[in-house]
C-alpha positions as CSV (number, residue, x, y, z in Angstrom):
1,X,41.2,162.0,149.9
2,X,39.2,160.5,153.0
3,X,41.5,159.0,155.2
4,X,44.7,159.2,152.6
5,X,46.8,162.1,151.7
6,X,47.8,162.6,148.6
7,X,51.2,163.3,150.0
8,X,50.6,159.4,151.3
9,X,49.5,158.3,147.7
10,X,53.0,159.7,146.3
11,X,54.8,157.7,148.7
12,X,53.7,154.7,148.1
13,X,54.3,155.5,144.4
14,X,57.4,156.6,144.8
15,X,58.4,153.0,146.7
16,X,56.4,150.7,144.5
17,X,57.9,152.0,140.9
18,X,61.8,151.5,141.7
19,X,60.2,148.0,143.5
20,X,57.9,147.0,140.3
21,X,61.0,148.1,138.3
22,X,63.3,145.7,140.4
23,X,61.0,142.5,140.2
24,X,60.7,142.8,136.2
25,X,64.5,143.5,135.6
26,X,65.4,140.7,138.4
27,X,62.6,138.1,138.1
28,X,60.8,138.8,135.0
29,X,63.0,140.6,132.2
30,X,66.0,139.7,133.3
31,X,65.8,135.9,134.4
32,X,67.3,134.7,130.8
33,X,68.0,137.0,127.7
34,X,70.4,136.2,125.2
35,X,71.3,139.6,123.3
36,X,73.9,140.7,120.9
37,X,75.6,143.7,119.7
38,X,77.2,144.8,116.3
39,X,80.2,146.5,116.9
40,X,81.4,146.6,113.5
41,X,80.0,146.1,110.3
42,X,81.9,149.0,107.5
43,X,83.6,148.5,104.1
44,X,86.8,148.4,102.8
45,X,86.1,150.2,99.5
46,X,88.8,151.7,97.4
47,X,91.8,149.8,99.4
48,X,93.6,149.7,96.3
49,X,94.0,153.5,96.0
50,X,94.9,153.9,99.6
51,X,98.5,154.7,99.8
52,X,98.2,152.6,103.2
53,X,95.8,150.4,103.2
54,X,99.1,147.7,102.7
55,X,97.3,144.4,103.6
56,X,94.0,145.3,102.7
57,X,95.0,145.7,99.3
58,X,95.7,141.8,98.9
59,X,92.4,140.6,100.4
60,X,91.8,137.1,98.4
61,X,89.0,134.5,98.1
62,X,89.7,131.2,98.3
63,X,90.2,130.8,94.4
64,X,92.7,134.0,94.8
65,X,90.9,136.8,93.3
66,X,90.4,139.9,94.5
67,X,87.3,140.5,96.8
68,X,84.8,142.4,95.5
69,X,84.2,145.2,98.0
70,X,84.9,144.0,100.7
71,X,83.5,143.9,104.4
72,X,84.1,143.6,108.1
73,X,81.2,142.3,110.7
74,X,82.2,142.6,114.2
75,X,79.6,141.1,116.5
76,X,79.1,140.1,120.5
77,X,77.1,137.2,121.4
78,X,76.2,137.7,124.9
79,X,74.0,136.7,128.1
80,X,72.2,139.5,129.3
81,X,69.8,138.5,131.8
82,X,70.4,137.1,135.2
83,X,70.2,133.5,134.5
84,X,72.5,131.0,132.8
85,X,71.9,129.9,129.5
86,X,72.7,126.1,128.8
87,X,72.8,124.0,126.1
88,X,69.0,122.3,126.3
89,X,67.6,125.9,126.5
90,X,68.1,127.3,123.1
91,X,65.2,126.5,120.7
92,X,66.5,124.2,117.8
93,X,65.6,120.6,116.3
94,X,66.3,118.0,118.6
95,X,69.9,117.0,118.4
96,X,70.9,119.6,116.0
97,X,74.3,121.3,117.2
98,X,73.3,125.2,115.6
99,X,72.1,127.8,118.0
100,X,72.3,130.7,116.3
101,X,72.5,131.6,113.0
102,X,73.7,135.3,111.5
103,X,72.4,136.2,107.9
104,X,74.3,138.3,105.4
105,X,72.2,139.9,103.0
106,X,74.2,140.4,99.6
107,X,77.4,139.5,100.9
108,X,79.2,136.2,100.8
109,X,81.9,134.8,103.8
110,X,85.3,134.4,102.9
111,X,86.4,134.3,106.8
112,X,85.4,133.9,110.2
113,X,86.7,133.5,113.7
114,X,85.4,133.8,117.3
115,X,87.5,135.9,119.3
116,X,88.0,137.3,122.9
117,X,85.6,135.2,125.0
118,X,85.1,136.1,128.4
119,X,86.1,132.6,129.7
120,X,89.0,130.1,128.0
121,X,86.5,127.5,128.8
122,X,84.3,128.6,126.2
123,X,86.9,127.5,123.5
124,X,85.9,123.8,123.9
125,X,82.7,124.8,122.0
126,X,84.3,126.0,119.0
127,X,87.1,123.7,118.7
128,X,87.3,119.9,118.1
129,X,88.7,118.0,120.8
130,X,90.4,114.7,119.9
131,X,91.1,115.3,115.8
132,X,93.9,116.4,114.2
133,X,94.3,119.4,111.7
134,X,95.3,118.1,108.2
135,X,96.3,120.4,105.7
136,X,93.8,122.2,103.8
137,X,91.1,119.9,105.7
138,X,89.9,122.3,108.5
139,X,88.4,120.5,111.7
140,X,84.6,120.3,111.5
141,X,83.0,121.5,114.8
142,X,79.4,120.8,115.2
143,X,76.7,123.9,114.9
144,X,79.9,125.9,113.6
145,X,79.8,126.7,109.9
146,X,79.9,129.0,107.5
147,X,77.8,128.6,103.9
148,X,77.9,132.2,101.6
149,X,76.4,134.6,103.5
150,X,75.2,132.2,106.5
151,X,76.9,132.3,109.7
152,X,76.1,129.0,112.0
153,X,77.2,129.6,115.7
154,X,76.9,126.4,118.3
155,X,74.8,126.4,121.3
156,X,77.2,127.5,123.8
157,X,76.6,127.6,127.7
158,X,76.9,131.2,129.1
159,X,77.0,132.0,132.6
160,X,75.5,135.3,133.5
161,X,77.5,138.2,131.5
162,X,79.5,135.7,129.6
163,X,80.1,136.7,126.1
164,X,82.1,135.9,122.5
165,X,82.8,138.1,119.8
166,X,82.9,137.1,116.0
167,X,84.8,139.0,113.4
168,X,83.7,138.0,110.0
169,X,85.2,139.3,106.3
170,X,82.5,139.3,103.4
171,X,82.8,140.3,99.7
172,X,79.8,141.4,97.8
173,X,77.3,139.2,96.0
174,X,77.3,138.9,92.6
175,X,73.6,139.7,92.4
176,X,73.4,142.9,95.0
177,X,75.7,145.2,92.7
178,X,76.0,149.0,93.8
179,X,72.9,148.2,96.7
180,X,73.5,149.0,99.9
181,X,74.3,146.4,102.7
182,X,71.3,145.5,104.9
183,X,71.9,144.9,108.6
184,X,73.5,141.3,109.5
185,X,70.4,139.2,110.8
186,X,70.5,137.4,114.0
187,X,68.1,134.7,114.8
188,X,68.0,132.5,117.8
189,X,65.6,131.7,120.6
190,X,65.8,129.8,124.0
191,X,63.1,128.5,126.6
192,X,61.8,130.5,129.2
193,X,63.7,133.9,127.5
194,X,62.1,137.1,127.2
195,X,59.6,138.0,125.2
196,X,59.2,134.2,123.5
197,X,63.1,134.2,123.9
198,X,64.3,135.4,121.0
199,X,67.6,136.9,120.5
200,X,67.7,140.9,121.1
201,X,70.1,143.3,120.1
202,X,71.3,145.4,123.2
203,X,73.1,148.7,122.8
204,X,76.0,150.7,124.8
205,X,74.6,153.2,127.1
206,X,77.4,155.8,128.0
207,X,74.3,156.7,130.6
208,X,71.4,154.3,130.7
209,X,68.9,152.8,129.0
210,X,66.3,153.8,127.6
211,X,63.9,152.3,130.5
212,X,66.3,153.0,132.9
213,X,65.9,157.0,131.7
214,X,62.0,156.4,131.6
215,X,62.4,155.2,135.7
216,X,64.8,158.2,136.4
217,X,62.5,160.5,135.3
218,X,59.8,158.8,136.8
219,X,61.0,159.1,140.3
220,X,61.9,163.0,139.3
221,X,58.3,163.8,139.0
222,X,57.3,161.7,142.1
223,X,60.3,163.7,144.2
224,X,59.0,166.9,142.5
225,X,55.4,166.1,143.4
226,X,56.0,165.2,147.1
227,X,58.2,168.5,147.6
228,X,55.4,170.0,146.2
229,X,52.7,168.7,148.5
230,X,55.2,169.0,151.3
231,X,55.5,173.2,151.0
232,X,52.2,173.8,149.7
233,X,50.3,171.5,152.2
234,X,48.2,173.0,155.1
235,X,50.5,172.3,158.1
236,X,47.4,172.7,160.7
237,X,46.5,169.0,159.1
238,X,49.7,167.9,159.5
239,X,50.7,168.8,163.1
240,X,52.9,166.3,165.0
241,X,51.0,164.4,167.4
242,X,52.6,165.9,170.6
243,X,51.6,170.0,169.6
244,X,48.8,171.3,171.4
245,X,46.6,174.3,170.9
246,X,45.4,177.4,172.8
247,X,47.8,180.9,173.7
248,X,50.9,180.0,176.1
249,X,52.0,183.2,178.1
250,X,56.0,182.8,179.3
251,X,57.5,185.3,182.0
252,X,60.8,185.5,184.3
253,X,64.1,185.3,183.5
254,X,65.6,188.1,180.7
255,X,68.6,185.7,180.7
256,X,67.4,183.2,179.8
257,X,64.8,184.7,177.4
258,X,66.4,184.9,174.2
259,X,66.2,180.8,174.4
260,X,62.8,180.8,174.6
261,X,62.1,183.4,172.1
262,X,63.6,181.2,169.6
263,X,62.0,178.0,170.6
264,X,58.8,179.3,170.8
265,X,58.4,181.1,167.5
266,X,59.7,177.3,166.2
267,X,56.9,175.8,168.6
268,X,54.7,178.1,166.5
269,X,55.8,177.2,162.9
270,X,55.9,173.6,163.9
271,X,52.7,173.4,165.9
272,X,50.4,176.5,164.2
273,X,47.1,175.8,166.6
274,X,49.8,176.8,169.4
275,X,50.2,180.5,169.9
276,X,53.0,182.0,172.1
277,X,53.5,185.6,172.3
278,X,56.5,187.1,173.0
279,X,57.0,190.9,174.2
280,X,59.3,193.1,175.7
281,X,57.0,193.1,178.5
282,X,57.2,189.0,178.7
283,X,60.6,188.8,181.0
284,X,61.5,191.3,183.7
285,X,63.4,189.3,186.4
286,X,62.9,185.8,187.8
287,X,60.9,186.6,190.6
288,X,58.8,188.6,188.7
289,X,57.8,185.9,186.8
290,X,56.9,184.0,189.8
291,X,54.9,186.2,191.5
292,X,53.2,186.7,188.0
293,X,52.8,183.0,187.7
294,X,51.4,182.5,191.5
295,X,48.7,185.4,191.1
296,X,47.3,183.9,187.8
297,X,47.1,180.3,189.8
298,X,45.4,181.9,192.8
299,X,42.7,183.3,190.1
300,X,42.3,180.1,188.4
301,X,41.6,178.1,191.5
302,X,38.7,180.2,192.2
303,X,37.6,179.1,189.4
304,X,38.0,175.2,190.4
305,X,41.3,174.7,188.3
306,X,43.8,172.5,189.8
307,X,46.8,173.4,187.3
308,X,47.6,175.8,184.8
309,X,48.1,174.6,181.2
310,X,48.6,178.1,179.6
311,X,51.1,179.9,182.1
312,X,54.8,179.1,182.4
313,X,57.4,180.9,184.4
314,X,61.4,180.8,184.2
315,X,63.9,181.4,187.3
316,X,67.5,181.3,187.8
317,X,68.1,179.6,190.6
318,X,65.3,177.9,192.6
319,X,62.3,179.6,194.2
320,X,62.9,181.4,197.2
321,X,60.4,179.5,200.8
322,X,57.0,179.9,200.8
323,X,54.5,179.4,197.5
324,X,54.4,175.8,197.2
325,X,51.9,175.6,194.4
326,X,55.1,175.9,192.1
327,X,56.4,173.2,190.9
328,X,60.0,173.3,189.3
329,X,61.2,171.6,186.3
330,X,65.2,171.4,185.7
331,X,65.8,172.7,182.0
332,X,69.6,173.8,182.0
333,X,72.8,174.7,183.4
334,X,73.3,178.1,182.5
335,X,76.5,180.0,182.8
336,X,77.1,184.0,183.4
337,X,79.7,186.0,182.9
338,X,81.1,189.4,184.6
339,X,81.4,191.9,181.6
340,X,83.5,195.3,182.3
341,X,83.9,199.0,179.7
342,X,87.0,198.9,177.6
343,X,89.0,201.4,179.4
344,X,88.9,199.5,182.6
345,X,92.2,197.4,181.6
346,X,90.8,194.3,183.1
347,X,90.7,190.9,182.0
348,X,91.0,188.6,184.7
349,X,90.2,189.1,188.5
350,X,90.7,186.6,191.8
351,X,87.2,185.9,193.7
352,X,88.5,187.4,196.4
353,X,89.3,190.9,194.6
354,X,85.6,190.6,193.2
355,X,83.9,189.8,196.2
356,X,86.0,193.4,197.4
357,X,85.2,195.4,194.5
358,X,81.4,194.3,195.5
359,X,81.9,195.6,199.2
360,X,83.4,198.7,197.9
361,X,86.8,197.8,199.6
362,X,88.3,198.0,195.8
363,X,86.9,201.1,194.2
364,X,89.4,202.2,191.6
365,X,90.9,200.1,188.5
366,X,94.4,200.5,189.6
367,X,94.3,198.7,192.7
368,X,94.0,195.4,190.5
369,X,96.7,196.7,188.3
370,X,93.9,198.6,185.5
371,X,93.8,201.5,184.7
372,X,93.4,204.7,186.9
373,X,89.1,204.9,186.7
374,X,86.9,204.7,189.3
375,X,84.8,201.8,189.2
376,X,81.0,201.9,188.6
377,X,78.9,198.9,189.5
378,X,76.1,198.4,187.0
379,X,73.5,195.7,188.6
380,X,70.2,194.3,187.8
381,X,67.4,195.5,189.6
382,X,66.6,193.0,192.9
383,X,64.2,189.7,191.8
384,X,66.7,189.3,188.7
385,X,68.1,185.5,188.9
386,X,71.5,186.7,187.2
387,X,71.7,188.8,190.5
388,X,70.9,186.8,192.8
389,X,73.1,183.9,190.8
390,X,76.1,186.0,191.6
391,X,75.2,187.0,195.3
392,X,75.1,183.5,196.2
393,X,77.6,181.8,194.2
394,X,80.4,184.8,193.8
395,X,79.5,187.0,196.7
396,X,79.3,184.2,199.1
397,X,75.4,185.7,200.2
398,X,76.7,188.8,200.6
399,X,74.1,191.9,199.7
400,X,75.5,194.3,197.0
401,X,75.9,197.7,198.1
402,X,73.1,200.2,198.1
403,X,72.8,202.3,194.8
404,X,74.3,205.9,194.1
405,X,71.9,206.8,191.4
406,X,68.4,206.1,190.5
407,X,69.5,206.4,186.7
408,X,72.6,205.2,185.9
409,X,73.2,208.1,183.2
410,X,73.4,210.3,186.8
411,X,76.7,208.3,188.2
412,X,79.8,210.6,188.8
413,X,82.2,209.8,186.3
414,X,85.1,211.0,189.1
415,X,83.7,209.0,192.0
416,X,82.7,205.0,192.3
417,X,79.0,204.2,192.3
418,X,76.1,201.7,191.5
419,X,73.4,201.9,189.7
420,X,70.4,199.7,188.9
421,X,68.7,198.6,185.3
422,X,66.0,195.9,184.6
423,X,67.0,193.8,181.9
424,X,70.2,192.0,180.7
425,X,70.4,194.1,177.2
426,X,70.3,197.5,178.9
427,X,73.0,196.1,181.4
428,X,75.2,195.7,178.7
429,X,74.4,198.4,176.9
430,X,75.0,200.5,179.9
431,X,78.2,198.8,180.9
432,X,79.4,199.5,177.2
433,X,78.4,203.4,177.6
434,X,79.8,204.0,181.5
435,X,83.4,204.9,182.3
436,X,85.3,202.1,184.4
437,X,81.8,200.0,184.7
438,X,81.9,196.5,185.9
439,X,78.5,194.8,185.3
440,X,76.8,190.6,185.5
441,X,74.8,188.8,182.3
442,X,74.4,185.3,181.0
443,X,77.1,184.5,178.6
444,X,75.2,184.0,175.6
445,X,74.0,187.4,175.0
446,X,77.8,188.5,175.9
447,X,79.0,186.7,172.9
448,X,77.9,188.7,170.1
449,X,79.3,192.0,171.5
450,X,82.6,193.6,170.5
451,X,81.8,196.8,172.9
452,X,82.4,194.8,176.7
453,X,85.6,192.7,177.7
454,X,84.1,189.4,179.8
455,X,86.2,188.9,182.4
456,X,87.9,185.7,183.9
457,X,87.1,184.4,187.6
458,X,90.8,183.4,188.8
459,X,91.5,182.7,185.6
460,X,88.8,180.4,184.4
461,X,86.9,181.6,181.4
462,X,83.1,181.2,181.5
463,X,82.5,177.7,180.5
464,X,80.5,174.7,180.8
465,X,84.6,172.5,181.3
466,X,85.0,175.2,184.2
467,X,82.0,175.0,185.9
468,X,82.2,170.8,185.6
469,X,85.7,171.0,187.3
470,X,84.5,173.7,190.5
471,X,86.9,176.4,189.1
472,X,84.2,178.6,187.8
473,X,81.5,179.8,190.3
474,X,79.4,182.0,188.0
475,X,76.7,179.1,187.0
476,X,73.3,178.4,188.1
477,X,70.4,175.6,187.2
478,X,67.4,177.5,185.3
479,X,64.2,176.5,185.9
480,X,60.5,176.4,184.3
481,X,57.8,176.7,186.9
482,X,54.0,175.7,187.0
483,X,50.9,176.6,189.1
484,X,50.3,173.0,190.3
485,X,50.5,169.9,188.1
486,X,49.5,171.1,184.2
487,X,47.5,169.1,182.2
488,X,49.2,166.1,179.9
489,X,47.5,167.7,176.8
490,X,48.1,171.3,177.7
491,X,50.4,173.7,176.0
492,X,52.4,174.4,178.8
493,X,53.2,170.5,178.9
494,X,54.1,170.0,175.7
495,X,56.1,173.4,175.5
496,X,58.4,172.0,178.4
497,X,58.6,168.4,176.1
498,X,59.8,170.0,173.4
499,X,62.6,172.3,175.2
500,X,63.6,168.3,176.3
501,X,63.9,167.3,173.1
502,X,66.6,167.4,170.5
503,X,65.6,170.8,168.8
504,X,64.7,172.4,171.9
505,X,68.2,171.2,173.5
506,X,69.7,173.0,170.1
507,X,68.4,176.2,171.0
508,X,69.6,175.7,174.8
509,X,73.7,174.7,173.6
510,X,73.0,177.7,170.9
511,X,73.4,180.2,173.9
512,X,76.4,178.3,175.5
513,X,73.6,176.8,178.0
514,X,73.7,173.1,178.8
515,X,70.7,171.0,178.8
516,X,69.7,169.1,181.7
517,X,68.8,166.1,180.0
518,X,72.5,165.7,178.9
519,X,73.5,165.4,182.7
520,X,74.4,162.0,184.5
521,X,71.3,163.6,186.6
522,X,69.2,165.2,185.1
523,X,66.5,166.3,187.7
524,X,69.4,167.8,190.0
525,X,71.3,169.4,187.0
526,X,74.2,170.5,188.7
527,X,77.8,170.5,187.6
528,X,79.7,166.9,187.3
């Protein structure tokens, strides 16, 4: 449809039929009906063989003979629209007192009464006010009357779901013998009612109605059909307005890589112009995202471009001096861990016994009360943000020191050593698979291993509550970089508005990350 979906078209369907089906039922249908229901209407044949049918088996007529098979009629006169029903509004001569009247095919009335009405009030319409009862002289009540098989009810005034019930007895008529009893016959009418106003008969639904079923199941089909349209539809058409197309390319950080993995592959699904490939060749270290991001800006201003829209880096920690054509952008507060091999017998070191172990002052286990292994320092390779994260905020600037072995399956498992590796999963791995190694990583990818103990900074844990008070040091501010200013309608800009929104702020806290946009401030993102 030009200019209207058909996923529109069964919206507005789906709101206009429970609307339409409000203003008939409240306005329309429902603004006065007068209804009633037959309850009861069965025989009492063969009462005199019944060894209990003890009353019933002395049933009279006036004249004292038996009935002849007798009846019971049960009936509820009710108002079952919205409106009152007064007396001027039912349909009769002018001035006559009947309002309804209930006809008994074949059957004659011996007895009546009107019973349980919904209001005690209602009894002044079917009692005289201001006459005595003499005996065998009943009190006449005007419009209420009984003549063979005719019932005459008065017009009564009913409020909205006020109701009477009345329970009549009947005896067959001489001149229907052995025929079957036809359904009592109600007829009344009032001004204004439904459908010319004459009296319906309403049923019991233990569920609903039979429109009400009709506009249950209509509703079904319209959920149905918009669930429908909703997977089957071609999601290029029905982009949100901030995704933008064209190939993204993201480098830097590993740490902080396993965030943007997620979020972009749900950048992709939500935004399928956009394209953002992910390799293992994406993230090896924050600078080397940098200097990967500067060299592609120096091409593209040869070119005349002022900003790139397709290139983003990630860093832990701020740039180093120097390259001002990258501009930063705050995205979290991102906490790391130390992580040590199972047989070390650590758990918890003071700064001051870490900063040693880093100067190789502490070189064996035991001397923090572990166990008797020499300790091998596992580090990332130099340009890695979780290294330089823990040289300035644990190591106080000190340089770690120089390595032992180019490969860190060469380290002396008898003698203390370092070794270098370029990414945080073969850190870990490595950690997990050396002797006594002690080793640094962002805490999210920490969590899901059972193969590394983290290990506790005078006794904090790493956590966002630790860094907030100053007792842990091990944090740092990750930041997204761009060659110059991008434009407002590039990928790269509306890549970094979605990591600032709710889902991309889920995929931040998912990794035990904090987003900056949660901070009291926000562009300095630093702990409380």
């Amino acid at each position: 449809m030009n200019g209207f979906s058909w996923e529109s078209a069964v919206a507005v369907l789906g709101l206009a039929v429970p609307i339409a089906a409000a203003f008939w039922e409240f306005l329309l249908a429902g603004r006065k009906r007068l209804g009633y229901r037959v309850q009861m209407d069965t025989t009492a044949r063969d009462a005199e063989a019944s060894p209990y049918a003890g009353v019933l088996q002395q049933m009279q007529s006036a004249d004292r003979a038996p009935l002849r098979d007798p009846s019971f009629i049960l009936l509820r006169i009710e108002n079952s629209g919205w409106a009152p029903i007064v007396e001027d509004d039912y349909l009769a001569p002018a001035g006559g007192p009947v309002g309804i009247r209930i006809r008994c095919r074949g059957r004659r009335v011996v007895g009546m009464v009107v019973t349980e009405l919904s209001r005690r009030e209602l009894r002044g319409f079917f009692t005289q006010r201001g006459e005595s009862r003499d005996a065998g002289n009943p009190v006449v009540v005007p419009g209420l009357g009984v003549t063979d098989g005719l019932i005459e009810l008065p017009k009564v005034k009913l409020n909205r779901r006020d109701h009477y019930k009345v329970l009549a007895i009947l005896e067959r008529d001489e001149t229907h013998i052995d025929e079957a009893f036809p359904d009592p016959e109600v007829d009344a009418s009032i001004v204004g009612g439904v459908r010319g106003g004459t009296i319906k008969r309403t049923e019991y639904y233990p569920f609903a109605s039979r429109p009400v079923q009709v506009l249950l199941a209509v509703l079904v089909l319209v959920g149905a059909v918009q669930s429908l349209l909703t997977f089957t539809r071609d999601d290029a058409h029905a982009a949100p307005l901030d995704c933008a197309q064209g190939t993204l390319t993201l480098s830097g950080s590993t740490a902080f890589a396993p965030v943007l993995k997620e979020a972009a592959k749900q950048y992709e699904r939500t935004c399928p112009g956009a394209h953002i490939p992910v390799t293992a060749d994406s993230f090896k270290g924050s600078v080397s995202g940098l200097n990967t991001l500067a060299e592609a800006g120096a091409k593209a201003e040869l070119t005349g471009s002022q900003g790139l829209g397709d290139r983003l880096a990630f860093s832990d920690g701020p740039k180093s001096d120097g390259r001002p054509q990258l501009l930063p952008r705050p995205i979290a507060l991102s906490l790391f861990t130390l992580v040590v091999a199972e047989d070390a017998g650590v758990q918890d070191l003071s700064l001051k016994e870490v900063r040693a172990i880093y100067a190789g002052e502490i070189t064996n286990w035991k001397q923090v009360k572990g166990n008797d292994v020499p300790i091998h320092l596992i580090s990332r390779n130099p340009g890695s943000g979780t290294r330089t994260t823990l040289v300035h905020q644990v190591l106080a600037g000190k340089q770690l020191l120089g390595v032992t072995a180019n490969d860190c399956a060469g380290l002396d498992a008898g003698k203390p050593g370092r070794c270098e590796v370029d990414s945080t999963t073969t850190l870990l791995d490595t950690v997990a698979a050396t002797t006594g190694a002690l080793g640094h990583s962002e805490v999210g990818a920490v969590t899901a291993r059972d193969d590394v103990q983290q290990v506790r900074i005078d006794g904090y844990p790493a956590t966002l509550a630790g860094a907030d008070e100053g007792a842990y040091p091990y944090w740092q501010t990750e930041f997204a970089y761009t060659y110059g200013e991008p434009p407002a309608d590039s990928l790269a800009a509306g890549f970094l508005r979605y990591l600032a929104n709710e889902v991309g702020k889920d995929f931040i806290r998912s990794h035990g990350d904090r987003p900056c946009a949660e901070l009291a401030k926000p562009l300095l993102c630093r702990p409380s």
